[in-house]
C-alpha positions in Angstrom: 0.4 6.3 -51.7 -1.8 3.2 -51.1 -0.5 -0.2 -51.4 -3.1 -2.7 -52.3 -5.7 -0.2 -51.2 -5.1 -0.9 -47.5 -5.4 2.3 -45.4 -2.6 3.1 -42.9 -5.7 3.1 -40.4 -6.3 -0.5 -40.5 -2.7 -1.4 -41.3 -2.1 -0.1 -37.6 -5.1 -1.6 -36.5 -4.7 -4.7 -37.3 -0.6 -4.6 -35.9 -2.0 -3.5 -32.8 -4.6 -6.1 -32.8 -1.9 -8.5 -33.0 0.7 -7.1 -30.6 -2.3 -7.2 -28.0 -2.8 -10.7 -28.6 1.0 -11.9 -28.4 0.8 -9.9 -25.7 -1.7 -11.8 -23.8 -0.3 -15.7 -24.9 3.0 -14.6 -23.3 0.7 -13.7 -19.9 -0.6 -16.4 -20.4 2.4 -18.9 -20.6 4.2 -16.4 -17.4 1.1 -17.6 -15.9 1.7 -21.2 -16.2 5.3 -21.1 -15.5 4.8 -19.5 -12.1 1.6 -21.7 -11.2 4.5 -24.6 -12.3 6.8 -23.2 -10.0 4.9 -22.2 -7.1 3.8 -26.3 -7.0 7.3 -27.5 -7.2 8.4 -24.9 -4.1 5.2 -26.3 -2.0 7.1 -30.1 -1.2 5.3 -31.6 2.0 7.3 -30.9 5.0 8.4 -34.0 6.6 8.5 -34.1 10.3 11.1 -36.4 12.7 10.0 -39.5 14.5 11.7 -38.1 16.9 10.5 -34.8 18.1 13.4 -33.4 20.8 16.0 -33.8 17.1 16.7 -30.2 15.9 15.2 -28.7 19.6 18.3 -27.8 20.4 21.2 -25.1 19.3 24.5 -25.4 20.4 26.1 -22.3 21.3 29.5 -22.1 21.8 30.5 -18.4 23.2 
């Protein structure tokens, strides 16, 4: 049973040819939300004036 003469062959070809390609645009958006990411985690690190603050750990035992 044909519907409109399209073969179940290219039916599936074509649905696979599409789930490929969704497929690759959400790679491709994962992609840019990590590259987004990964340049809002790299802030400069800022460094004291003074050096000797943070040098030293109190321990109290």
């Amino acid at each position: 049973m044909d519907i409109s003469g399209a073969s179940s062959s290219s039916v599936s070809s074509t649905l696979e040819i599409k789930s490929l390609q969704l497929a690759k645009s959400q790679q491709k958006i994962e992609g840019q939300a990590t590259l987004e990411l990964l340049e809002a985690a790299a802030s400069p690190k800022t460094s004291s004036s003074n050096p000797s603050i943070g040098s030293n750990i109190n321990t109290f035992v």
